[in-house]
C-alpha positions in Angstrom: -23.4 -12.3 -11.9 -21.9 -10.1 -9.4 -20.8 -12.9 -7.2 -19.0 -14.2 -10.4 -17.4 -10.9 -11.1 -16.2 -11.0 -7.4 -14.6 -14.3 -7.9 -13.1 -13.9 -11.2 -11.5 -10.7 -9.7 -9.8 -12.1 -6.9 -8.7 -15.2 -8.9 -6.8 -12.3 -11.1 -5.4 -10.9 -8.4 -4.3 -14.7 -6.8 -3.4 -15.7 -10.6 -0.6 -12.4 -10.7 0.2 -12.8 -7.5 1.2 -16.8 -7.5 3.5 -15.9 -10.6 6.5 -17.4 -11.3 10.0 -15.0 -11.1 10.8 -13.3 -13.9 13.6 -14.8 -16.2 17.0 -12.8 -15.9 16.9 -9.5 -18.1 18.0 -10.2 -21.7 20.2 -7.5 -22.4 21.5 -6.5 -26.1 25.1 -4.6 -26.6 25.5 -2.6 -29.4 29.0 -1.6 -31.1 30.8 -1.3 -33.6 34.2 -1.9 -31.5 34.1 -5.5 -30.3 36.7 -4.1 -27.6 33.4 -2.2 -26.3 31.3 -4.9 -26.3 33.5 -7.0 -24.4 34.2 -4.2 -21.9 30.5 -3.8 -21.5 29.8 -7.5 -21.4 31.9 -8.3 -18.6 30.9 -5.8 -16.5 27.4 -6.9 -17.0 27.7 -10.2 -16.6 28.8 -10.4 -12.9 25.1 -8.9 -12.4 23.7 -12.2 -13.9 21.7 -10.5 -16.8 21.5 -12.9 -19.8 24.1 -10.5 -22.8 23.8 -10.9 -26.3 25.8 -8.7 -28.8 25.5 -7.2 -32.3 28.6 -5.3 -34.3 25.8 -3.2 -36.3 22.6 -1.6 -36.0 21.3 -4.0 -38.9 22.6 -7.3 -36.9 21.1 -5.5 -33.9 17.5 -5.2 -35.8 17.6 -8.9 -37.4 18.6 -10.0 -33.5 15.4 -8.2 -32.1 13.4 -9.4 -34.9 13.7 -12.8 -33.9 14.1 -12.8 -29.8 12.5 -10.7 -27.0 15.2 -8.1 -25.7 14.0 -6.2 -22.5 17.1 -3.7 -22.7 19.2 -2.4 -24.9 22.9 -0.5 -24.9 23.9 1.4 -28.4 26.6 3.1 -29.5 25.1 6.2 -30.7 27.5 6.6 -33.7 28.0 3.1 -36.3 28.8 2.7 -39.6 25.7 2.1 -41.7 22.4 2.2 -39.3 23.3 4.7 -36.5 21.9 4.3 -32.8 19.1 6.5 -33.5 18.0 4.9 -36.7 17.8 1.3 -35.2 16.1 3.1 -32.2 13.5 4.1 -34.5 13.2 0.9 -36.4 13.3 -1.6 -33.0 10.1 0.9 -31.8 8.6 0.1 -35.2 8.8 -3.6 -34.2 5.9 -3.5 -32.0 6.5 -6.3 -29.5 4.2 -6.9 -26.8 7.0 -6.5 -24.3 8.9 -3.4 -24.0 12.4 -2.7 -24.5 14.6 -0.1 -22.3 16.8 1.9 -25.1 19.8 3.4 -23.5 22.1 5.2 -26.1 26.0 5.4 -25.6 27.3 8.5 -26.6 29.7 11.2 -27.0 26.9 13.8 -27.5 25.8 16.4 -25.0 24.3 18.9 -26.6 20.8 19.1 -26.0 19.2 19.3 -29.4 21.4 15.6 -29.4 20.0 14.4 -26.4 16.2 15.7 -27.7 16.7 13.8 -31.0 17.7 11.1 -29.3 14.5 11.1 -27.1 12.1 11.8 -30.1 13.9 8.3 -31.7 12.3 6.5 -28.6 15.7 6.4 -26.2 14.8 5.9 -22.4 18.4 6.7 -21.1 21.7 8.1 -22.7 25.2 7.3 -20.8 28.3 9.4 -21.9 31.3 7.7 -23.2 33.8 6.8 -21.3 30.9 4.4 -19.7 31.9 4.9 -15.7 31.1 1.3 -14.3 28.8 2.8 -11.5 26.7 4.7 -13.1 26.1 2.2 -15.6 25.0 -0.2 -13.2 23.0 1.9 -11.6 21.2 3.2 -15.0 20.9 -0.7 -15.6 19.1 -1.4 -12.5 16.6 1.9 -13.2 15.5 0.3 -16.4 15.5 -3.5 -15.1 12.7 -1.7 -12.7 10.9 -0.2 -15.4 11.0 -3.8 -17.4 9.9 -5.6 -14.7 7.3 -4.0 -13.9 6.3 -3.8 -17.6 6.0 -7.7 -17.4 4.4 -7.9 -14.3 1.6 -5.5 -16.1 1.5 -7.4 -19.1 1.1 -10.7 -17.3 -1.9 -9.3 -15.4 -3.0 -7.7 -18.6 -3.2 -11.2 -20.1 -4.8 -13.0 -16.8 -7.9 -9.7 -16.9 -8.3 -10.4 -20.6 -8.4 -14.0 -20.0 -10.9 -13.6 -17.3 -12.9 -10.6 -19.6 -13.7 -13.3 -21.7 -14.8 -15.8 -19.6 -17.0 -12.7 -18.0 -18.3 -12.4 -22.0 -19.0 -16.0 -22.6 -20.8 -16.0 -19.3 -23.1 -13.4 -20.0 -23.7 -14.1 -23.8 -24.8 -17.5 -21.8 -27.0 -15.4 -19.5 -28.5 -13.2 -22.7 -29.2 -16.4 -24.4 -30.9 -17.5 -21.4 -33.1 -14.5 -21.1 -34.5 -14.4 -24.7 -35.8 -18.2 -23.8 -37.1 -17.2 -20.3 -38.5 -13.8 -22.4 -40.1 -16.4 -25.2 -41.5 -18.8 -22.1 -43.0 -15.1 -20.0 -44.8 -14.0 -23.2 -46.2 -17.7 -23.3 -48.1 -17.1 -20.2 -50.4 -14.7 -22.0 -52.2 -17.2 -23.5 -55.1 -15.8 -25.9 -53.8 -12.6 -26.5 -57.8 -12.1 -28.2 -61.0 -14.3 -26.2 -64.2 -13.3 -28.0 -67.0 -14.5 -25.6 -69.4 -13.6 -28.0 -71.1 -11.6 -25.4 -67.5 -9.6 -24.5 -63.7 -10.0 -26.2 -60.9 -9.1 -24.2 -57.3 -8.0 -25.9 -53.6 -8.3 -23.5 -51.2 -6.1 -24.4 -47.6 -7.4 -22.3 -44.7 -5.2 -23.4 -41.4 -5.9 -20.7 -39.1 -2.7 -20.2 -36.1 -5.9 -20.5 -35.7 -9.5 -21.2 -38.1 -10.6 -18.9 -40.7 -8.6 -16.0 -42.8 -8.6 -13.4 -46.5 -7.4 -15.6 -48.7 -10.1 -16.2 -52.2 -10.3 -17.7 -55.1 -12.5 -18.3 -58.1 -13.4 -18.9 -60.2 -16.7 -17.8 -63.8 -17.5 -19.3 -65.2 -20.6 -16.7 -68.8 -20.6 -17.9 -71.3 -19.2 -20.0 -72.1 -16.0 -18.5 -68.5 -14.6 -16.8 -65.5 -13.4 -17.8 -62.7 -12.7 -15.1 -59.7 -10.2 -16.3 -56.6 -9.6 -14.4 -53.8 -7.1 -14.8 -50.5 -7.9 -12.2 -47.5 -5.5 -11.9 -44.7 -7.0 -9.3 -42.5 -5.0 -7.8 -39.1 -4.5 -9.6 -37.6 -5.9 -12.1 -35.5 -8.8 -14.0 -35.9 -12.3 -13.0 -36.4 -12.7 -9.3 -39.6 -10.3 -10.8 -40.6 -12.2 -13.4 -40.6 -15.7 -11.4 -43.0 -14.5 -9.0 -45.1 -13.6 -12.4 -45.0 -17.0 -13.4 -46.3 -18.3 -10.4 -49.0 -15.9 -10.0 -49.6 -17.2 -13.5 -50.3 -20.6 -12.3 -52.5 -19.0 -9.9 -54.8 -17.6 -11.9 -54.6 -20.0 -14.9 -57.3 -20.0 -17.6 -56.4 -23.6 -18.8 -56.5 -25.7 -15.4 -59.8 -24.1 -13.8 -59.1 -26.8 -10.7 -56.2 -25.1 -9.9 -57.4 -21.2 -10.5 -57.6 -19.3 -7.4 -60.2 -17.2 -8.9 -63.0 -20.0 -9.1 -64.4 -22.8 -7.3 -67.1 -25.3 -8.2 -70.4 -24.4 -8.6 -72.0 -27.6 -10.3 -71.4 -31.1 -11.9 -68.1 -30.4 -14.1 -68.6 -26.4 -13.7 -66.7 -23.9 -12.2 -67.7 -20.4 -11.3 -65.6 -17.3 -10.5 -65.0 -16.3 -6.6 -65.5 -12.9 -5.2 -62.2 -11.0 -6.4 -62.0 -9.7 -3.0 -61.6 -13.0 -1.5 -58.9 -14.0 -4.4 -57.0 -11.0 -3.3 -56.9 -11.5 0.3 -55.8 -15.5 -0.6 -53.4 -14.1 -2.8 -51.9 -11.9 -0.3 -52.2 -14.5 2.7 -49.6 -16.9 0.5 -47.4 -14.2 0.0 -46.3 -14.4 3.9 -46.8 -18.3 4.0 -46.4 -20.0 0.6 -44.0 -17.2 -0.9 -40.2 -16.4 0.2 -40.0 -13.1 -1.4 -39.1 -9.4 -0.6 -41.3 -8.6 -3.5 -44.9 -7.2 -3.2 -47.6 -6.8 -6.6 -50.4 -4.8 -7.4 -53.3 -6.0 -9.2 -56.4 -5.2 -10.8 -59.0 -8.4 -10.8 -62.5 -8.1 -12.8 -65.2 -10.4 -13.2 -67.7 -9.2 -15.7 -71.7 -10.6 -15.7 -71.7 -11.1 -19.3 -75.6 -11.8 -19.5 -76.3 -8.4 -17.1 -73.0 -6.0 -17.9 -72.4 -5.7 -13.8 -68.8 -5.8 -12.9 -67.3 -6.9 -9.8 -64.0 -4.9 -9.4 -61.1 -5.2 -6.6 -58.3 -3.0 -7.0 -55.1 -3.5 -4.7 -52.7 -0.7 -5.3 -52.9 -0.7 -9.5 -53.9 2.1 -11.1 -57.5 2.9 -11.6 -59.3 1.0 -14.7 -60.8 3.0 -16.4 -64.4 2.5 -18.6 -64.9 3.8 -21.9 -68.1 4.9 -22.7 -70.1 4.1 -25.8 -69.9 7.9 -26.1 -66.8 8.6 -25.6 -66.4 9.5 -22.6 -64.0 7.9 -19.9 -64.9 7.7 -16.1 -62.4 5.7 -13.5 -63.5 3.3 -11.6 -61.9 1.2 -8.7 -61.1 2.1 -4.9 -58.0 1.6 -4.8 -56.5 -0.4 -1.9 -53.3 -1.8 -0.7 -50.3 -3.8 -2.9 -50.6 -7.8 -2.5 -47.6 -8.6 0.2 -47.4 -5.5 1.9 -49.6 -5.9 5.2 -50.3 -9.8 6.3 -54.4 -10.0 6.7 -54.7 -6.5 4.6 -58.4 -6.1 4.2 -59.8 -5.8 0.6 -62.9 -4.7 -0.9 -65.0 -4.9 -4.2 -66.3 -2.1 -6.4 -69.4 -2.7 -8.2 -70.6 -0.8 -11.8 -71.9 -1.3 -14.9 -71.1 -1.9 -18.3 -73.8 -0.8 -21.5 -73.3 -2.7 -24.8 -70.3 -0.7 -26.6 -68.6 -0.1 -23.6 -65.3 -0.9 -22.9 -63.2 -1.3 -19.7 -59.5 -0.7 -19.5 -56.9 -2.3 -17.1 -53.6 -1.3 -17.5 -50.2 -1.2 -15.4 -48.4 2.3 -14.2 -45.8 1.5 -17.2 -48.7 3.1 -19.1 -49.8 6.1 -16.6 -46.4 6.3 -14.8 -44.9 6.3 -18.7 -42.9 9.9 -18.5 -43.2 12.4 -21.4 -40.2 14.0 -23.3 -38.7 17.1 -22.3 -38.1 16.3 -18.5 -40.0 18.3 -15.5 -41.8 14.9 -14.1 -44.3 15.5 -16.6 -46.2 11.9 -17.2 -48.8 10.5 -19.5 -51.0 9.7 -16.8 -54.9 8.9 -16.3 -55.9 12.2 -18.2 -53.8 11.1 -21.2 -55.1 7.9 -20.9 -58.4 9.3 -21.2 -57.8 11.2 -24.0 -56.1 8.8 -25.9 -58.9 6.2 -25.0 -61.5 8.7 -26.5 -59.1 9.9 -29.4 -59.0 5.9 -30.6 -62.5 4.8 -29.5 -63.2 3.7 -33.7 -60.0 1.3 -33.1 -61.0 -2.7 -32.1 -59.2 -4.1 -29.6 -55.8 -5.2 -30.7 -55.4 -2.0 -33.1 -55.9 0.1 -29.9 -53.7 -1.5 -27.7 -51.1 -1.3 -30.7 -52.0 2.4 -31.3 -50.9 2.9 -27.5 -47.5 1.7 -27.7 -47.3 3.9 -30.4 -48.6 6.9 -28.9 -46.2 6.1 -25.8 -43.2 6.3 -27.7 -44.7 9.6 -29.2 -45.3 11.1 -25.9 -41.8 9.8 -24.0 -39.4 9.8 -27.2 -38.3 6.2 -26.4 -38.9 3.0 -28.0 -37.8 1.1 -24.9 -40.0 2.3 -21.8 -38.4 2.2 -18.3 -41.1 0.1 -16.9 -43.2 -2.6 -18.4 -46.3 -1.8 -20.2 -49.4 -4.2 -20.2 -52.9 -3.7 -20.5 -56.6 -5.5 -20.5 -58.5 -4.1 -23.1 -62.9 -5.6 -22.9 -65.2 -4.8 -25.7 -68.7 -5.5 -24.0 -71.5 -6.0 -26.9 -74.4 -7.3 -24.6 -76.0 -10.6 -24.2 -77.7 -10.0 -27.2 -74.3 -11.0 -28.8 -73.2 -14.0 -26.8 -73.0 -17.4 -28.9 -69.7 -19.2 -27.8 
């Protein structure tokens, strides 16, 4: 878009610029005496200005009603309208173009002269009209007019172009809430009940489109991988890379998923997430041409025994929510995905009981900033004890309750980063039947 700005700037610029001369200055004598006129006319003319004439301030108005005058000479004094009043009615015409009033007068006084101005005159010249001076106050207002057209000819090339700049980005917004439709399609099963475990995503973008992406991917009986992914920035360039980390990890086309490899006869089983992480972060530097960099947190839960396999690579901790209510973090941390070609990374191991639950989330939630300034942020603590304050909520509910409770805390409905989360109910083995 700001290439196109660029352009459409300079072709305003080459658009004024290339413009054709200005026609000769239209000028309109006003008089009662016809001898005046005449006088005036023919002294004009040898300076090539195009001169019409009116006997009245009323022919004078019905004149400018009809045609474009860029300068005007009245007699201050006329039977009927005077010089100010049609001054006051031709400024009450409103043409796009402006007119240079010069009033011929007797007058010198300088409550006259004031009156005169407050009517809308530019100029005054005394009568007798001395030839010289009324050439040279001619030439001052053929300045001002010019450069009156030359600023209304740009003014209509920049609003010309302003809406070409609109149409373009309506085009671009339109755009956006299809690419925003087709990123929120690539959280496929917002709820996957395993029987054993059911995992609720939560993707909230700060704009159109962003760079969070979760998942979840279920290849066989007894695991369940999760995956939260926060790329660096935001917009589109952001949100692409999301969409091909998406086809990384997908949960429909296990053949193509990173995260598992065969393990029998039609079956797939999930890899280490320490080794998907390393892969991931190897195609960065030779798959991927990007300056961008993610963080992710990757799971893969024994749903038969509750163990957890965890690798964490720069996200924020998860954090495990105790049948009791309690909250412990979990995760040791480790380095974005993009950042260091061969970055080593390593797994965490723990343990989930039935009725505990295990959080992912992006630092849209914990990096969310409270109201009232001073840095303050909702952070893991207020995670924590939100997590605890909600523990009675199922999944979906809780993951609704948080965007509620984030707009609370910051005083914003729209958050300046995107919000996504992973939210895992494990029941046990005792409860797995799908």
């Amino acid at each position: 878009m700001g290439s196109f700005a660029t352009a459409a700037i300079a072709s305003v610029t080459e658009t004024c610029a290339d413009a054709a001369p200005a026609a000769p200055l239209r000028v309109l004598i006003v008089d009662d005496s016809r001898a005046q006129r005449r006088m005036l006319s023919a002294s004009l003319r040898r300076t090539g200005y195009h001169i019409d004439e009116a006997a009245s301030g009323e022919e004078a108005l019905a004149y400018c009603e009809a045609h474009p005058v860029d300068l005007i000479l009245s007699d201050w004094m006329m039977p009927g309208m005077s010089g100010v009043e049609f001054c006051q009615a031709f400024r009450r015409l409103g043409h796009d173009n402006y007119g240079y009033f010069i009033l011929l007068t007797s007058k010198s006084e300088r409550d006259d002269i004031a009156a005169g101005l407050d009517a809308g005159a530019d100029d005054f010249l005394t009568k007798p009209v001395n030839g010289t001076e009324l050439a040279a106050r001619i030439k001052a207002g053929a300045r001002i007019v010019d450069m009156q057209h030359e600023l209304t000819g740009k003014n209509k090339v920049i609003a010309a172009t302003l809406e070409e700049l609109q149409d373009l980005y309506q085009s671009i917004d339109n755009d956006l809430l299809q690419a925003k439709k087709l990123q929120q399609s690539l959280v496929r099963d917002r709820v996957r009940d395993v029987g054993a475990a059911r995992a609720a995503l939560l993707l909230r973008s700060s704009g159109h489109v962003g760079g969070d992406l979760v998942g979840s991917f279920h290849p066989n009986p007894r695991e369940l991988g999760l995956f939260a992914i926060d790329v660096s920035g935001h917009g589109v360039t952001s949100a692409l890379l999301t969409a091909q980390l998406a086809g990384y990890l997908s949960s429909s086309s296990p053949d193509q998923n990173l995260a598992l490899e065969p393990c029998a006869k039609d079956a797939f089983c999930a890899r280490p997430p320490e080794d998907v992480v390393a892969q991931l972060n190897t195609l960065m530097f030779e798959d991927m041409e990007t300056d961008h960099y993610f963080t992710i947190a990757l799971a893969v839960l024994d749903l038969e025994t509750g163990d957890v396999r965890l690798t964490q690579a720069g996200h924020p901790h998860p954090q495990v929510l105790k049948a009791d209510g309690t909250c412990e973090l979990v995760g040791e941390g480790g380095l974005p995905v993009g950042l260091i070609p061969g970055a080593p990374y390593t797994a965490s191991q723990f343990r989930l009981s039935p009725g505990d639950r295990l959080m992912l989330c992006s630092d849209g939630v914990t990096e969310c900033p409270l109201r009232g300034g001073d840095d303050a942020l909702f952070d893991d603590d207020g995670l924590s004890r939100f997590l605890t304050a909600h523990r009675k909520l199922d999944g979906p509910a809780l993951l609704e309750a948080l965007i509620w409770t984030l707009s609370e805390v910051s005083g914003q409905t729209e958050f300046p980063d995107d919000v996504s989360a992973v939210l895992c109910d494990y029941r046990g083995p005792a409860g797995s039947a799908t």
